[in-house]
Structure formats: C-alpha cells, structure tokens
TORNU-552321 format. One record per residue: residue in three letters; x, y, z of N, C-alpha, C in turn; residue number from 1; chain. Coordinates in steps of 0.02 Angstrom, whole numbers. Each point is the difference from the previous one (the first is absolute). Layout:
BEGIN
R    aa   n_east   n_north     n_up   ca_east   ca_north    ca_up   c_east   c_north     c_up     i   ch
R   ALA        X         Y        Z         X          Y        Z        X         Y        Z   NUM    A
...
***
This chain:
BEGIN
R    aa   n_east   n_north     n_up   ca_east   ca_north    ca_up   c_east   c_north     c_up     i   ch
R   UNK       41       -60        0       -41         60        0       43        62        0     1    A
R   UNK       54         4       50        42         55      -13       14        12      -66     2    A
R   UNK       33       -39      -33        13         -8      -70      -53        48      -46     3    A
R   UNK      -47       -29        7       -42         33      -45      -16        68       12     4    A
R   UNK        3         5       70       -29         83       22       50        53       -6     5    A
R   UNK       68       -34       -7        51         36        0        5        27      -88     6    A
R   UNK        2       -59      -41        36         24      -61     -105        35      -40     7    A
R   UNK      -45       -24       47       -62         51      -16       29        95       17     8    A
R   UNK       41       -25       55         8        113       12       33        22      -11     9    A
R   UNK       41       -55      -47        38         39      -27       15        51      -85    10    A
R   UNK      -68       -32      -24       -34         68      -57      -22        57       14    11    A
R   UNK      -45       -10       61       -54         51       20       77        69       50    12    A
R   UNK       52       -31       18        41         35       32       36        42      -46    13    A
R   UNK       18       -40      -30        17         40      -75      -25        52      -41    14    A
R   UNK      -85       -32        9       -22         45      -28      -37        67       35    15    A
R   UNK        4         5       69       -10         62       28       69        45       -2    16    A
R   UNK       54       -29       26        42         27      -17        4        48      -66    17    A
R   UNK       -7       -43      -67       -15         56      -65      -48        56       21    18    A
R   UNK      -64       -19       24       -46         38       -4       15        54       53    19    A
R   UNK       24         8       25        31         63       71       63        13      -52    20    A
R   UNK       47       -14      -29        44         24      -42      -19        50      -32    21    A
R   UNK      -43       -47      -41       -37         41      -57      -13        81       16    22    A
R   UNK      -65       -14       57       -47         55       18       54        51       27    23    A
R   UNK       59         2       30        43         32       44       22        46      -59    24    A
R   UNK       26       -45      -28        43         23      -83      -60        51      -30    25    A
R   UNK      -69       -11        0       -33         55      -42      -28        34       47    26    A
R   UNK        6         6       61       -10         59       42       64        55        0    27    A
R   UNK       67       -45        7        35         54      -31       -7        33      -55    28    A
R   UNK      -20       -23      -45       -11         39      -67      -52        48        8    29    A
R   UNK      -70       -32       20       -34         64       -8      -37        -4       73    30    A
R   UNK       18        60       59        -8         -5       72      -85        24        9    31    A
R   UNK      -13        52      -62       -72         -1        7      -43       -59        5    32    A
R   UNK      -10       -46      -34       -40        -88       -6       12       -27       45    33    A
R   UNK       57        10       51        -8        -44       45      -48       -34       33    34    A
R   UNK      -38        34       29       -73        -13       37      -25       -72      -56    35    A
R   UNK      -10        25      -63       -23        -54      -39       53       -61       -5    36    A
R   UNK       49        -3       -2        47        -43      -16       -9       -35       46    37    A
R   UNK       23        39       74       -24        -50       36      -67       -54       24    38    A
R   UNK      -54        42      -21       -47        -49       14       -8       -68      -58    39    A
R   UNK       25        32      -42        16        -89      -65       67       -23       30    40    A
R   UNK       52        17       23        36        -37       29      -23       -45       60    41    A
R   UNK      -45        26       48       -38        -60       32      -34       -47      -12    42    A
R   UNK      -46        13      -61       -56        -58      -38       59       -30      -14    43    A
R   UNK       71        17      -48        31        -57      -15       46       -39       46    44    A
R   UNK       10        46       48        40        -54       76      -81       -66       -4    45    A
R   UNK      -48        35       23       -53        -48       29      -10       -68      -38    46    A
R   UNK      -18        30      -68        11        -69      -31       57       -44       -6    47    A
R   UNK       60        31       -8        54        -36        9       -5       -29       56    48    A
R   UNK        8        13       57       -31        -40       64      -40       -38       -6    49    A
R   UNK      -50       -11      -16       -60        -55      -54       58       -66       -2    50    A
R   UNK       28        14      -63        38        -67       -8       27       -34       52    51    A
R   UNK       48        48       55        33        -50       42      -53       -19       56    52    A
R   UNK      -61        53        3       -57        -64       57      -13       -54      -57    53    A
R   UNK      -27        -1      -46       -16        -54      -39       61       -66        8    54    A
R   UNK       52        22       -6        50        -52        7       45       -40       78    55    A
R   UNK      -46        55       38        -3        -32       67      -70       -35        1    56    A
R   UNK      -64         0      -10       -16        -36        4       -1       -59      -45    57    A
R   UNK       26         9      -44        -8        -72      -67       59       -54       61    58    A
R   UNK       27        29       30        81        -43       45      -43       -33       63    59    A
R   UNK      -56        35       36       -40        -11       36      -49       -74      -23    60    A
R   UNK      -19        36      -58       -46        -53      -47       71       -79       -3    61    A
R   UNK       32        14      -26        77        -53       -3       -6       -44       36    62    A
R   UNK       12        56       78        11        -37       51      -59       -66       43    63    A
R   UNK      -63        38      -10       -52        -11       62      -37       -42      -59    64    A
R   UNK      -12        -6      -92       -24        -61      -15       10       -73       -4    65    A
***
C-alpha cells in the first residue's frame, strides 16, 4: 500500500509545485491580476489535491479488499 500511495503523490506534488511556480511567475509580471491569479491558482492546487486523495484511497481500497 505504501507503494502505491507513495509513487500516487508523487504527480499531484509535482504538479502543484508547477502550478504555484507558474502563478508566482505571472504575478510578477503583472502585480495588478493578482487577486485573480490567485484564486485559479487555488481551484488548480484543489484539484491537484483530488488526485493524491484519490490515490490514497485506491491504496486503502488495495489494502482492506
């Protein structure tokens, strides 16, 4: 189960990481949007988070069927 839950967080880690990159990088560019940037930078943390609950429980599912 580790196994699986581990190499499961490790996309979704990755991929918040980009997504806070990203948004940081175009708040420097343009400091007015921020406000907006940031609130799509949360929808896309959230879903990214999505995947790694999904892949804790599929390890759950693994384990306990």
């Amino acid at each position: 189960m580790a196994l699986a839950v581990g190499l499961g967080m490790i996309g979704p880690g990755i991929g918040i990481g980009l997504v806070v990159a990203k948004a940081i990088e175009a708040m420097g560019r343009n400091p007015s949007a921020s406000g907006q940037i940031q609130t799509t930078m949360f929808i896309g943390i959230a879903f990214t988070e999505a995947l790694a609950i999904f892949a804790l429980v599929i390890g759950f599912i693994i384990k306990f069927a």
